[in-house]
N, C-alpha and C positions, 0 to 999 in steps of 0.2 A: 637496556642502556642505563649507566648510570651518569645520575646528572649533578657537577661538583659544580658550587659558585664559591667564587675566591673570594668576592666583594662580600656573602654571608658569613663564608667562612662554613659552608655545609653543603649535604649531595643526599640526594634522595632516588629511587629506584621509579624507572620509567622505560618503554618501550621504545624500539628505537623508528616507530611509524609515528611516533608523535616528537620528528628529529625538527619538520620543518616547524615546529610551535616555539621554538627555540632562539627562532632567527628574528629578526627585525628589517625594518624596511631602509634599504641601503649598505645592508651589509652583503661582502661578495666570498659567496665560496669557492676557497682555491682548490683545486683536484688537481691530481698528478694521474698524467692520460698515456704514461708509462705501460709499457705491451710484455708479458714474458714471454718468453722465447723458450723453445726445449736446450737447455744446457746441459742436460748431463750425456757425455758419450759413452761408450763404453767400446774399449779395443782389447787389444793382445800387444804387448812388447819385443818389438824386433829381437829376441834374442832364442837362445836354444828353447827353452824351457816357455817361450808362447805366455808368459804368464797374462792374467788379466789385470787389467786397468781399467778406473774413472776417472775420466775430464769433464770436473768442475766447471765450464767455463765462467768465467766473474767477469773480464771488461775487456772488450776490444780496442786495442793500444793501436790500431788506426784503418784509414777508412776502408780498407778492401778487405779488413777482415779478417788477414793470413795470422795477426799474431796479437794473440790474448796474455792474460792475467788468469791461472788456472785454480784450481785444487786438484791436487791430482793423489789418489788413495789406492794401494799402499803407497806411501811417498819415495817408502827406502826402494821401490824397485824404478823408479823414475828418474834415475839424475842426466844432467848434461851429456849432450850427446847420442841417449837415447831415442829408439821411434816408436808411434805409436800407433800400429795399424787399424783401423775403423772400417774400412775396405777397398775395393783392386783401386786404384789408384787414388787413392784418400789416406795419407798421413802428417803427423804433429811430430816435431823434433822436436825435445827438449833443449832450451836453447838459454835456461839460467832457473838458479834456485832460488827460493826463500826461505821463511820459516814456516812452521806449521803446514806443510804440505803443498804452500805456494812454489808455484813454480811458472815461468814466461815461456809458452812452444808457438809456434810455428806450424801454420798448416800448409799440406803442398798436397794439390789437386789437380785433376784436368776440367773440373766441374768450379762452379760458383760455389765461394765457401759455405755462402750461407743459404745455399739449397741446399747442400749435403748435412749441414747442421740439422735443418731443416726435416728433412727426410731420415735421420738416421737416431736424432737427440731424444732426448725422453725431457715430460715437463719435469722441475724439480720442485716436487711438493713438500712440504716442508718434512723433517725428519718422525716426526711422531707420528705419521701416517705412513704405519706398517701394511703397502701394498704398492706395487707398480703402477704405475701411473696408464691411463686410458686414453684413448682417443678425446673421447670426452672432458678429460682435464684442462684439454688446450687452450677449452673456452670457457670452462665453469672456473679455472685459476687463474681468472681474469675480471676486473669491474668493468660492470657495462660501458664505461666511455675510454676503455683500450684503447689507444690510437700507433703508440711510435714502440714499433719494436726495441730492445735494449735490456729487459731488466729480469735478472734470475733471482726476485723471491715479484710475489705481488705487492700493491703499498696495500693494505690486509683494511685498513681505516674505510679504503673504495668500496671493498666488498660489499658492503652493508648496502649500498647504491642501490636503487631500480630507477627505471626510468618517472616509473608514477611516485616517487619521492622526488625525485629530482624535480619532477614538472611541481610538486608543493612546496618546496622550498621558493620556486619563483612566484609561486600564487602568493606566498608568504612576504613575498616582495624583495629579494634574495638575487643578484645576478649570480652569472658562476662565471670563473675562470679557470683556465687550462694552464698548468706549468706541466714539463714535463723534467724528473731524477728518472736514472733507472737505477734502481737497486741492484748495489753491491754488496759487497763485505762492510763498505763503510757502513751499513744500515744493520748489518745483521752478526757481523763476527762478534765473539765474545771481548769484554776487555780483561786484557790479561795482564795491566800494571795496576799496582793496590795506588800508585799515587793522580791524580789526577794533571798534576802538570807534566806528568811522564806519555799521560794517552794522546794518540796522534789516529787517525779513525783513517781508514783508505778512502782514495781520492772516487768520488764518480761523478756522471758525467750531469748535466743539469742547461736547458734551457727556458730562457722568457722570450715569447713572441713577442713583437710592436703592439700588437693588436690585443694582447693578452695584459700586457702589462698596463695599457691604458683603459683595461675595465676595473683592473685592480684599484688605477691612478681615482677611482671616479668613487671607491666606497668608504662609505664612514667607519666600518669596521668588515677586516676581512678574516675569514673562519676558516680556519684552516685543517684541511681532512690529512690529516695523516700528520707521523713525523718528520716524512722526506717532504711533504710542501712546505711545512714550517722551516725547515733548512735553507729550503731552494730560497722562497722570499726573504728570511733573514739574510742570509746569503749576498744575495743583492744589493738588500739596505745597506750592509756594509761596503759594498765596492761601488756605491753612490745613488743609488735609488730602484725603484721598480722598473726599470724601462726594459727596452730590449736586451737581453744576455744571454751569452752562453760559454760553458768552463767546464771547469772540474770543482767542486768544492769537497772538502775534509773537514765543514764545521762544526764542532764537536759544541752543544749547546750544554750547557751542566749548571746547577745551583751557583746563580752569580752575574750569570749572562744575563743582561740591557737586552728584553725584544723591543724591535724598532716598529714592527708591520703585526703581528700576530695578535690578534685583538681576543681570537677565542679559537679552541679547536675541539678537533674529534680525533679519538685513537683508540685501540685496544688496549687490551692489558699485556704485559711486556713482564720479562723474567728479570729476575733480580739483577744486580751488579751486569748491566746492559747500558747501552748508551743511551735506549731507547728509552729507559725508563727514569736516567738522570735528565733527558730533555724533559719528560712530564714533570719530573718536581720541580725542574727549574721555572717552570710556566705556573705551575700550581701550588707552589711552596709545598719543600718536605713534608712537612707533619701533616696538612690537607689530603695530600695524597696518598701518605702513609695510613691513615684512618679512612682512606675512600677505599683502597688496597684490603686493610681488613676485614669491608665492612663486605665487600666485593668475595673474597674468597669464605664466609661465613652465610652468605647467601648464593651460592654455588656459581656464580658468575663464571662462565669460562673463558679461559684464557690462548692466547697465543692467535694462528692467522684465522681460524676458522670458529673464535670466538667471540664475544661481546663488546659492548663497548662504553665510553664514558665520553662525554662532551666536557668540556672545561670551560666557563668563561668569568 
């Protein structure tokens, strides 16, 4: 773990079992208790030629399930109109396009969508992990405090979690709170405009409990694990406080952005010209991070969901 302090103005190399020595007495950890789900399908396309398809699934556009927000690869064999068989009576019409291989379908079933999701999907591990996914993924490509199914990547910042960290962070004097994002595309697509007031991030889904939000309401500083908590709470503060909420939010945080709530956090390292990594400078100023960045990949730090990490405060 590496450990940056904005107020020194430096970061120094440390372990990430000595996370709860970090914390202070009243500060509350927010964790996103977001669950993955197996999204990726894979059919054949109703036409002569059987060809094969992936369905991405990204966000369910409402509540029974029948009709998502996809990726769907090859795209050119997918357009409107289209079906896409998964099995005997399990199929996805294509029922609108996007770009980059978005596309909106349609499931139609005689079974519960999201059993046969369920039963048929594969976890979607991230791309640089050249191998099929295992029975075993479902639960090790998850933080121990999983709770609300929804979200096809993990928030990767939870990982690092165990339970006997979690119980020293409270010895530490530390409450913890639950928000829950699932991870979309807003969290993880590439941005593809060079200007900044051109990027608009896709919409995903985010709740605050009553009950959540008023542990939050009670701490002096609140820590936040990941970059999808630091949204979900900024998030908030902008539409009038921590209380009970639930939406969509698309906040795209970048070099400039006023946080209102985020006192300190915890993240990975994140790939270049990412959103993920314009939320970290904006929290840690460019050049901090940029120098915590070099100092990170010169001492072998590794990167992306199944790698290291840095606290920022």
């Amino acid at each position: 773990m590496l450990v940056v302090s904005r107020e020194k103005n430096t970061f120094h190399d440390d372990l990430f079992s000595s996370f709860h020595r970090y914390l202070r007495p009243g500060d509350c950890l927010v964790l996103n208790n977001t669950r993955v789900f197996p999204a990726r399908l894979h059919g054949r396309r109703n036409r002569e030629d059987g060809a094969g398809i992936e369905v991405f699934l990204t966000r369910a556009l409402n509540q029974e399930q029948t009709i998502w927000n996809a990726l769907v690869k090859p795209a050119k064999r997918a357009v409107v109109g289209d079906r896409i068989l998964f099995g005997k009576d399990f199929y996805a019409e294509i029922v609108a396009e996007g770009e980059f291989g978005e596309r909106t379908i349609q499931f139609y079933a005689s079974e519960p969508i999201e059993q046969l999701i369920d039963a048929l999907g594969r976890i979607p591990l991230p791309p640089y992990i050249h191998r099929m996914p295992n029975a075993s993924d479902r639960e090790r490509y998850q933080t121990v405090f999983a709770e609300k199914r929804g979200s096809v990547a993990a928030p990767t910042a939870g990982l690092h979690f165990t339970p006997q960290i979690l119980e020293a962070c409270r010895a530490a004097g530390a409450t913890v709170a639950y928000i829950t994002l699932h991870v979309g595309l807003g969290t993880f697509a590439p941005l593809r405009e060079s200007k900044i007031e051109a990027i608009q991030l896709h919409e995903e889904y985010f709740e605050i409990s009553e009950a959540q939000a008023a542990v939050m309401q009670q701490a002096k500083r609140l820590v936040c694990v990941g970059t999808t908590s630091v949204r979900t709470i900024e998030t908030a503060l902008l539409r009038g406080g921590l209380q009970a909420l639930q939406g969509e939010t698309n906040l795209f945080i970048h070099p400039g952005f006023r946080f209102r709530g985020t006192g300190a956090m915890l993240t990975n390292f994140h790939l270049p010209e990412s959103s993920l990594l314009m939320l970290v400078s904006a929290f840690g100023g460019r050049e901090l991070i940029l120098a915590a960045y070099r100092h990170a990949v010169a001492e072998k730090y590794r990167f992306f969901s199944y790698g290291d990490c840095m606290i920022i405060d």
